[in-house]
Each structure stands twice: as C-alpha cells, then as structure tokens.
GUVOTOR-285526 format. One record per residue (C-alpha): residue in one letter; x, y, z. Coordinates in steps of 0.2 Angstrom, whole numbers, always signed. Each point is the difference from the previous one (the first is absolute). Example, Ala and Ser with C-alpha at 12.3 -4.5 7.8 and 13.67 -1.06 7.14 Angstrom:
<nodes>
a, +62, -22, +39
s, +6, +17, -3
</nodes>
This chain:
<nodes>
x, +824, +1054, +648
x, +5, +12, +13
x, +1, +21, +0
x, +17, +6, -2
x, -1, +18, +3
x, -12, +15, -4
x, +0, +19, -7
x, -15, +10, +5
x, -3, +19, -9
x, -11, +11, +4
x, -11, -11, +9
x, -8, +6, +16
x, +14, +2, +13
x, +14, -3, -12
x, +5, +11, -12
x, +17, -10, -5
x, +2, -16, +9
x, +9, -17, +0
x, +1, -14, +13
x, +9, -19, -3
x, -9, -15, +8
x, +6, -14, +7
x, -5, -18, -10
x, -8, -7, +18
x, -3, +12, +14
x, -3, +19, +0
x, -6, +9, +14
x, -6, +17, -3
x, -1, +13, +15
x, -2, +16, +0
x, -10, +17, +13
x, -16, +3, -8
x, -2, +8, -16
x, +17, -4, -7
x, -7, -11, -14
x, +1, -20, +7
x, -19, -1, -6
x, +4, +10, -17
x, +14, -13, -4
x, -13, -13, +0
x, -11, +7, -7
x, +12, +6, -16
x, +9, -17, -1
x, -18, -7, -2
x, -6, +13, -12
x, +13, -5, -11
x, -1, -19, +1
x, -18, -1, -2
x, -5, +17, -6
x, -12, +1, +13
x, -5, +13, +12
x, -12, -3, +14
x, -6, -16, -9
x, -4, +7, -17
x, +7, +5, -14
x, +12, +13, +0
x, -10, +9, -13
x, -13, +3, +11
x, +8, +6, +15
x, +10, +15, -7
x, -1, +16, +12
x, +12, +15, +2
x, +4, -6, +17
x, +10, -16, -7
x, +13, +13, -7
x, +14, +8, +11
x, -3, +16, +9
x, +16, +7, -8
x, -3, -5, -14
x, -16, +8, -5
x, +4, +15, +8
x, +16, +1, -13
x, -12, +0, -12
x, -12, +11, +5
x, +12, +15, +3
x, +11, -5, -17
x, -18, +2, -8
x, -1, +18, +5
x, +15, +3, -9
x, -3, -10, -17
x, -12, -10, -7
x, +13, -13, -6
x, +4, -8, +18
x, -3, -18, -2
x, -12, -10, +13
x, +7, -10, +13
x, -3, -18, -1
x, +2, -13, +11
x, +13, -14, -3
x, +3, -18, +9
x, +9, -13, -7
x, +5, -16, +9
x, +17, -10, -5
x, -5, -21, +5
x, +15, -13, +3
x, -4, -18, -7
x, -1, -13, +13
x, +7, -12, -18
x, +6, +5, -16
x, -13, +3, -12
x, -15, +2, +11
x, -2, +20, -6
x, +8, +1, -17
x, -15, +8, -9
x, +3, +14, +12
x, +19, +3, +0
x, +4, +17, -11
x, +10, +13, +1
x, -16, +10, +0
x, +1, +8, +16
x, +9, +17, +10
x, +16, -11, +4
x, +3, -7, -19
x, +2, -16, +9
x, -3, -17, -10
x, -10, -7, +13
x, -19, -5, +5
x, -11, +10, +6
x, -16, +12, -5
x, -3, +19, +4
x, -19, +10, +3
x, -2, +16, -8
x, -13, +14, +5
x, +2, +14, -13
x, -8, +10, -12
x, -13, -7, -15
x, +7, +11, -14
x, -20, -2, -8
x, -5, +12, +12
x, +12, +12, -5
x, -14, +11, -6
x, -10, +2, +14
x, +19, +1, +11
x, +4, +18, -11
x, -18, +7, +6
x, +2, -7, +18
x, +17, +10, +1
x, -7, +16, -11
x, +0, +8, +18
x, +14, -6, +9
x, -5, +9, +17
x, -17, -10, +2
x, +11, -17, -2
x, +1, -6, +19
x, +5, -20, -4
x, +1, -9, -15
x, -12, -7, -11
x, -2, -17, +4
x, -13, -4, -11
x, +12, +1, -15
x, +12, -11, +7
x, +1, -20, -4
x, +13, -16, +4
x, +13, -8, -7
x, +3, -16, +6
x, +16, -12, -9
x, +13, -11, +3
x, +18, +4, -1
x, -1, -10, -17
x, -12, +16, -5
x, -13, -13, -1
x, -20, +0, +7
x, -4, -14, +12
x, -12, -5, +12
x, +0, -1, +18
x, -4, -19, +0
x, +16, -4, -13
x, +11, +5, +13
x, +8, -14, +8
x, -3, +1, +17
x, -12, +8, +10
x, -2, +17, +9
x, -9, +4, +13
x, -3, +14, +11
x, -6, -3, +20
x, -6, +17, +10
x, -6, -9, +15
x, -11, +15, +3
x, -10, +0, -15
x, -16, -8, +0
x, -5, -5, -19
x, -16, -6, +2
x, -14, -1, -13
x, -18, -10, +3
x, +6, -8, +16
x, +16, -7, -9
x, +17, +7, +4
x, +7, -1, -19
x, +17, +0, +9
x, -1, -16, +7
x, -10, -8, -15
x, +15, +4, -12
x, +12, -7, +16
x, -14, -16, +0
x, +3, +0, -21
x, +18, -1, -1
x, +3, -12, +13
x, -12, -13, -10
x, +6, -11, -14
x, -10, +7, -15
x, -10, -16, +0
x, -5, +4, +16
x, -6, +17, -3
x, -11, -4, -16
x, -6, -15, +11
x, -5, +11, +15
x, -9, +13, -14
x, -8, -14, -8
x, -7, -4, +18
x, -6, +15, +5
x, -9, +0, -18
x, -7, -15, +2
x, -7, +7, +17
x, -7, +15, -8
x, -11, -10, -13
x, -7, -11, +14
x, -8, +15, +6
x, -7, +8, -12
x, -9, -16, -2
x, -7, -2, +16
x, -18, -3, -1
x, -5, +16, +11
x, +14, +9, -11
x, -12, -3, -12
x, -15, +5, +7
x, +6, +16, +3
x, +7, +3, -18
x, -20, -4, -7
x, -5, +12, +12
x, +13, +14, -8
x, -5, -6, -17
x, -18, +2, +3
x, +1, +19, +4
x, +12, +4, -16
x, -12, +9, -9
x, +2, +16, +2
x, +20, -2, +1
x, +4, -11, -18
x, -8, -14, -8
x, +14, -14, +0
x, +2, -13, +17
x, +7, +9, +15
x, +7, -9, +16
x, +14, +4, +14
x, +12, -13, -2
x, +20, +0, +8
x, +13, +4, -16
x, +6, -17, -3
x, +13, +9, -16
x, +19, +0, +0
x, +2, +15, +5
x, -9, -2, +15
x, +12, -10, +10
x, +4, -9, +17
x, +14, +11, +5
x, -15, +15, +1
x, -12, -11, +11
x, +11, -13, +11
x, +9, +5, +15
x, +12, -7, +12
x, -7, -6, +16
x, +10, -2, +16
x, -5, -12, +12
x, -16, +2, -9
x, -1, +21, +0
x, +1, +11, -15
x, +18, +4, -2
x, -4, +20, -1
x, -9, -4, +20
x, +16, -4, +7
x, +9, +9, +9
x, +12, +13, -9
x, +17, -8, +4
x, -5, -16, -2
x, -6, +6, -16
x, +17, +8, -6
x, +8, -17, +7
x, -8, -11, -9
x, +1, +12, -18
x, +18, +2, +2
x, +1, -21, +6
x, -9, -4, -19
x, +10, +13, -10
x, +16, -10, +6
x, -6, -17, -4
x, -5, +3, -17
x, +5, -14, -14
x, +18, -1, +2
x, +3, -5, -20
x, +6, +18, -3
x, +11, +12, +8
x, -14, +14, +9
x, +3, +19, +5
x, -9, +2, +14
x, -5, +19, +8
x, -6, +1, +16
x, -4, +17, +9
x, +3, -2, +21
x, -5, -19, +2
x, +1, +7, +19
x, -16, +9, -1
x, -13, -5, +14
x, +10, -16, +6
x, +5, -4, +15
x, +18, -5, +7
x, -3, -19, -2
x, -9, +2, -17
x, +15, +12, -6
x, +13, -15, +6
x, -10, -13, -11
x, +0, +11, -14
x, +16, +3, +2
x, +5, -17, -2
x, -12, -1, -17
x, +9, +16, -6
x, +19, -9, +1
x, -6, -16, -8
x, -7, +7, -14
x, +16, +12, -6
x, +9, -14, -7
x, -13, -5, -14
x, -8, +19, +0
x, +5, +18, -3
x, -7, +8, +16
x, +0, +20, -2
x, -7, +5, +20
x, -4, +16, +8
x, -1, +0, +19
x, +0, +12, +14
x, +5, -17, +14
x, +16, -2, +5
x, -4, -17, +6
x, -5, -5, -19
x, +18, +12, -4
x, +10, -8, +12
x, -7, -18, +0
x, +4, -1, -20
x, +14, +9, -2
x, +10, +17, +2
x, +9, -4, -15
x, -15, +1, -13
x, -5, +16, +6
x, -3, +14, -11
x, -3, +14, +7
x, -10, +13, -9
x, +2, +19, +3
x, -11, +8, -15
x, +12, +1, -12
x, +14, -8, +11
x, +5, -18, +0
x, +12, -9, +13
x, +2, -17, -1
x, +9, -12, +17
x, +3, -16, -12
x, +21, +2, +9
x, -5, +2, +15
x, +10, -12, +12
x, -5, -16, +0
x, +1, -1, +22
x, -10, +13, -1
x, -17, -6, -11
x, +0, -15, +9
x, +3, +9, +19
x, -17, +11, -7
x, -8, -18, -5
x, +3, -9, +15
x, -6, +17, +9
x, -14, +7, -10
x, -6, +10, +15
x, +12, +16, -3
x, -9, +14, -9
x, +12, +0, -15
x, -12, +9, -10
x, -3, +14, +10
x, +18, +6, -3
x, -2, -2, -18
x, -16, +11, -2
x, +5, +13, +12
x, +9, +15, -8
x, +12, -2, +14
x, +2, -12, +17
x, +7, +3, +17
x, +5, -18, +5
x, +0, -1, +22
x, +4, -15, +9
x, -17, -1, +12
x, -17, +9, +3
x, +7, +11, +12
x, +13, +6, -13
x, -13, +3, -10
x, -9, +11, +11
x, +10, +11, +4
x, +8, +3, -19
x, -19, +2, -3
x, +1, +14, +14
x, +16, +9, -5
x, -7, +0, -18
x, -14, +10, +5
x, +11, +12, +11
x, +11, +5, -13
x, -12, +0, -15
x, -18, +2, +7
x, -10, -14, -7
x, +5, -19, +2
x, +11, -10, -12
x, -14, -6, -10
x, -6, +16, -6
x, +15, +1, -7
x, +0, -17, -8
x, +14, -7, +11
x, -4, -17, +7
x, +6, -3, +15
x, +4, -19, +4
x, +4, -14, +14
x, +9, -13, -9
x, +12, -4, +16
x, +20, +1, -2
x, +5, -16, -5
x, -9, +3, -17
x, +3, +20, -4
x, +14, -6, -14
x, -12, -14, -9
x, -11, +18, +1
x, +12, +8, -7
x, +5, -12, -15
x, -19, +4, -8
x, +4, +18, +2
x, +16, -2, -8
x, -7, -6, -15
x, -15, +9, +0
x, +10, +16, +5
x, -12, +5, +13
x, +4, +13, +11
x, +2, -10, +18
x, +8, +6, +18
x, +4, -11, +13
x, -1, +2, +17
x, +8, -9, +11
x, +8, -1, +17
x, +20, -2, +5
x, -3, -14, +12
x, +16, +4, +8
x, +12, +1, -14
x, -2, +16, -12
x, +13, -9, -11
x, -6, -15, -2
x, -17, +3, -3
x, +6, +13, -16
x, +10, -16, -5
x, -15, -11, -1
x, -9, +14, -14
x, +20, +4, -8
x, -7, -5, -17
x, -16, +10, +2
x, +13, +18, +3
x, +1, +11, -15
x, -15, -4, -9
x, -10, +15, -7
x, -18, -8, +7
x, +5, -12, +15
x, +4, +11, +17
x, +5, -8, +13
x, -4, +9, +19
x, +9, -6, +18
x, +2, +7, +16
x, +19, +4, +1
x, +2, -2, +21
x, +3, -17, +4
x, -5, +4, +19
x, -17, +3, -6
x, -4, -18, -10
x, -18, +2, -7
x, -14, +12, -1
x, -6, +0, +19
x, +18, +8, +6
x, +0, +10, -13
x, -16, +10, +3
x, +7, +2, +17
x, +15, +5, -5
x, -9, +13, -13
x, -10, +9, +13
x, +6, -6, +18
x, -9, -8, +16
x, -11, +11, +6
x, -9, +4, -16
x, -3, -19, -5
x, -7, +1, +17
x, -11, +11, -2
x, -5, -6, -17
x, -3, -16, +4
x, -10, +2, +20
x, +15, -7, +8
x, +14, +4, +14
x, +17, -9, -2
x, +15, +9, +7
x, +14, -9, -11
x, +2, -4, -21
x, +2, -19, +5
x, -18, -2, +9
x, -8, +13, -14
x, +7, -10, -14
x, -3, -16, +9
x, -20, +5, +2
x, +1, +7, -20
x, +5, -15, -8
x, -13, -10, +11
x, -13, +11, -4
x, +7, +1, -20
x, -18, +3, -8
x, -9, +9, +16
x, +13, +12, +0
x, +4, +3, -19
x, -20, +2, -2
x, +1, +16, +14
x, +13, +5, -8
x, -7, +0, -18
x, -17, +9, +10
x, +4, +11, +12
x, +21, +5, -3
x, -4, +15, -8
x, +18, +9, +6
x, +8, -18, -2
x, +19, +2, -5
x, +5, -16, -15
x, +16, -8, -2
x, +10, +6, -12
x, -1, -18, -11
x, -18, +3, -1
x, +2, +17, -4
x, +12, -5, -13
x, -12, -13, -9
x, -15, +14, -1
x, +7, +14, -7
</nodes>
C-alpha cells in the first residue's frame, strides 16, 4: 500500500489543498511556516485518526481549522444566521502495491468520484447539538470562533465503510525526531518501533516474561513481610486484606515499563542525535512483509556530518520496499538522495523537479556540498562566482537600497561559474526568481553564449560586464571609480591600473572586505548594478 495523493480543506494552513506523492521517495522542503510539518501531521490524521497520539475526538480545538476559514464564518454570521460551519476535510487516495490488497476500500465515495481505494477524515458539525448551536449563535456579535464542542468525526473508506486503524494493510507511521514521547521512564515510541519489528510470538513471549518477573516479586519473602505489616494497620482504612503489589494484568504491559538500552544506558540518556538515529534506523527496518508509509520530520536534527552520511545511506535503501514521505531543511540529505524527488512546498504552492536533467541530479549527488536548498527557500537569489563577488553585490545592495539583501529576502550565493546553469535548471522548474553574475573573462560574446538558453526567461537574468578590456570584477571596480580612489580606499599607492589590479586580485578578499566596510562613496559596475535593481 502506498499514498497516492491528498486533498486537505480547511485544515490549519490549508484552506483548499492537493499534493501527488511519489510511490518511493518524497522529499518535502519548504521556509518555515509553509506547512511541511502540517502535511504530516494531516496525512497521519487521516490514516490513523490520530492527533498527538490520541484519538482524534479528544484533541479537537479551533486552532486545527484554517484562519480563513473561520473568519468567513464569523463575518457571514453577522449577516445571517443560516451560514454554515466550516469543517475540516482530508482525504487520502492509496495505490495497491497488488491487485486486491484494498478492495474493501475502493468507491467512488470521495471529492474526485474516482473508483479507487482510499479513505477521508471528517471534522464537522454533530447535528444533535443543534439545539444548543441556535442559542450559541442567538447573538452573533459575541461569537468569536466556532463552537468546537459540538463538533464530532467522520472517519470511512472510499467504500463508505467504518474500519479500523489495524485492518489497514500496511502500517503508518509518523517519526518527528524532536518529540520526546515518554511516559514512566519508557519512550512509547520506541516500544511500538520495538513491537512491530518482533514476530507476534516474540512479543507475547517477551510479555509473558516480564509477567513472570513481576509475580516472582511480589512473592519475595521480604515483599511479604512488608504487605503483613500494611495489613496489620488496615483498620481504620477497610476491613478486607490490603498489600502493594506491581499490576501483573493485561493491560499493564511491557511496552509501559521496558526500555531500550544502548551500550547498557537508558535509551532516553543518550545523547539526542543518537537518539533520532537510531529511531529513524528502527522505523526503516520494520517487518518487511508489508509495503510501509513511513513519515519522518528532519531525520537531520542534532546529527553530525558523518552520522547525516550514514543515515543517508539507510534513507536510500529503505525507498525501494517503503513509501518515505521526508521533510528536511539539509541540502546534504536533498542533494545526496536526490534533486528529482523534491517537492517543494510554498504554503499553498507545490513545485515538483522529477524532469530535471538527469547530468544534473547526479552532478548534485556526486557533489552534495553546493547549498541547493538555499536557492530554493529564498524568495529570490543572486548567484556570484567567488566570496569577493559576494561582497561586494552585498555592498552595492546596501548602497542602493539601505539595508542588505537579506532583509529583503534575497539570498545571495557562491556556487562558482562552472555550476550557475545546474543552478539554474532547479530555478527553472521551480520558477525562482535568480540573477547571475558573472564576469566576461575576455569575451562578452562568448560568455552570453554559454547562458543563450537562459535569455528571455521571465525569472532567470543573466548579468555580464560588457568590456572585454576589463575581464572580471577587480578591473572593473577600477574601471568604475578610477586609480586614485581605489587607492585611497584601499591604504595603497600604485601609479598604473596594471599594478592596482594586479595587488586587487592578490588581495581578492582583503580588498572586497574594505570595500564592503569602509567604501561608502564607492562607484559599482554597471553588471552589478543591473542584478540589484
């Protein structure tokens, strides 16, 4: 079983929203607060019907509904009485991994009248507390949010049939590496990890074990002792035998009271990467019998650059038998895995890269080092060839505009010339708003000729320096503002352009950082000029 696509309504950040997985590998990015951890949580909700680890039931709160959509309802109540509650809407379309696997929940019963499998989650109104609805709205002005008490769940199969979390065919499960779920000095996380990965036999053996261990002391001789002693002084508190004893029933089982040890230290005494690791490292191994969706919020969190590498490697093994659904903020973990399962999430925007060039996934594979996601999150990039460049587009950003690219959300990045057009390709598809800067090296013409199929489109702006007598960025500030001012900029005397340029481009960072501090009244090239504006 794997998950096909969702629709989301009204729930939290998305008011009307649809996204396609792939059936392996899905990398979710995204800036913060564009929804990466409200997908999860919604493609959960509607798998298990589960918010937070209980029942959805329980957890109901205003807050789960959209912003807009309340506030639609809050002013159409002013107007009339009859405006109809929001309510929240997710349903889930699931691909068989064989033929048969979900025909109890293939219908037509869903938004897309599709005869296919699948199941939807409904948060609406309980029509039995219409009653006390007419007196909550008998004064429309006092209404602030909507009455969530009076609100239940629906919860069927495309089929329009009830089920059960367990009936579905394979398993779901939810990783956020920062959340910490413990309960009695057991992390119930790693106990329902510990649970699936055993044969049932092995389970009810272990819980038949710790049983066992539990009667043995209850019976220890100075067990006993101290029960007589409880009994004796029961007078006052009821007359039938009273002892302290450890709750040897069903209910009270193993996965409450056993933890996992590593290298013979509580697992919740490790350190917190480690921690993450190894959760994430379980979640992947579980029994392979069935076909698993498997969620995992930034597996990145608290590890280091080795760690990240090895995790990697567990992350692309584990796609072929398991639907991965991952957010990230690493470019490493992007790059490493793959450009072309990228999903880039913008709120309500979606861009996938699953065309991008096949030279160009494997050129950021080989080279995970480039900072591919920076581009992608940025609300638009400067592209320069070296930290110098940077520097100084840095500067003349500030000069013209008063504050520094950043503040502006533009991201200026290094990523050196020979890769501005594998750059580009992600911008391409994601239509990010890039420009380029770039020197001539000598030949205006040729370097155009290099960016020609970059020309003419609507986000992608390509920025040279036209004179081919000054090559790069060091002849052209000298070009832009003459000798003697460089000079004096800089806390130098050189009498020609040849010995000044000469000193510049030995100097490249020393003389870009004076630059970027003290050249107040420094004059820019008109390329960089170009790129700012």
């Amino acid at each position: 079983m794997r998950v096909g696509k969702i629709k989301i309504k009204n729930y939290k950040i998305f008011q009307d929203f649809s996204m396609t997985f792939n059936h392996d590998l899905n990398i979710i990015v995204g800036d913060n607060e564009t929804g990466k951890s409200t997908l999860l949580e919604a493609l959960n909700l509607a798998l298990t019907a589960q918010l937070s680890g209980r029942n959805v039931q329980y957890e109901l709160s205003p807050y789960l509904f959209s912003m807009g959509a309340v506030k639609r309802y809050i002013e159409g109540l002013q107007k009339s009485p009859e405006t109809p509650l929001p309510e929240i809407y997710i349903e889930v379309f699931l691909v068989e991994d064989f033929e048969g696997e979900l025909a109890k929940y293939k219908g037509t019963n869903n938004s897309e009248r599709r005869d296919c499998p699948g199941v939807y989650l409904r948060i609406c109104f309980d029509n039995d507390f219409s009653p006390e609805y007419k007196e909550y709205i008998s004064n429309p002005q006092e209404v602030q949010t909507i009455p969530i008490e009076y609100y239940s769940y629906t919860w069927l199969s495309f089929a329009h049939n009830t089920f059960k979390f367990s009936q579905l065919p394979s398993k779901i499960m939810l990783l956020d590496r920062s959340e910490q779920r413990l309960q009695s000095g057991s992390d119930k996380y790693i106990a329902k990890i510990i649970e699936d990965t055993l044969e049932k036999s092995e389970s009810a053996l272990l819980s038949l074990l710790y049983r066992k261990q539990k009667e043995v002391f209850a019976s220890q001789e100075s067990m006993q002792k101290i029960n007589e002693r409880i009994s004796a002084n029961k007078e006052e508190i009821t007359d039938r035998d009273m002892s302290v004893s450890i709750d040897i029933s069903a209910r009270s089982n193993w996965d409450t009271n056993l933890t996992l040890y590593i290298d013979d230290i509580p697992f919740r005494y490790i350190g917190k990467g480690e921690q993450g690791s190894i959760k994430t490292k379980l979640a992947l191994q579980t029994k392979m019998e069935k076909s698993q969706v498997v969620m995992i919020e930034e597996p990145e969190t608290n590890l280091s650059y080795t760690n990240l590498n090895k995790l990697v490697h567990s992350l692309i093994k584990s796609c072929c038998e398991k639907q991965l659904i991952i957010t990230t903020h690493s470019t490493f973990l992007m790059n490493k895995i793959g450009l072309d399962k990228v999903i880039f999430l913008g709120g309500t925007y979606i861009a996938t890269m699953s065309d991008i060039e096949e030279s160009t996934k494997e050129y950021f594979k080989k080279l995970p080092g480039y900072d591919t996601l920076r581009m992608i999150i940025a609300g638009r990039s400067i592209l320069v060839e070296g930290r110098s460049d940077e520097l100084i587009v840095q500067k003349a950003y500030l000069q013209l505009h008063g504050k520094l690219p950043l503040d502006d959300g533009i991201d200026v990045i290094t990523v050196g010339g020979l890769v501005f057009k594998r750059f580009l390709e992600i911008a391409i598809k994601l239509n990010k708003q890039v420009s380029v800067v770039t020197d001539n090296d000598g030949d205006y013409e040729a370097a155009k000729a290099r960016y020609s199929k970059f020309y003419g489109i609507s986000n992608i702006k390509i920025c040279i320096g036209e004179d081919n007598s000054y090559p790069t960025l060091e002849p052209q500030l000298v070009k832009a503002n003459g000798i003697a001012a460089i000079n004096d900029l800089l806390g130098i005397d050189y009498s020609t352009e040849e010995e000044l340029i000469k000193y510049m481009k030995s100097n490249k960072s020393d003389c870009a950082l004076a630059i970027f501090e003290k050249g107040e009244g420094v004059k820019m090239p008109k390329y960089i000029i170009d790129a700012i504006q």
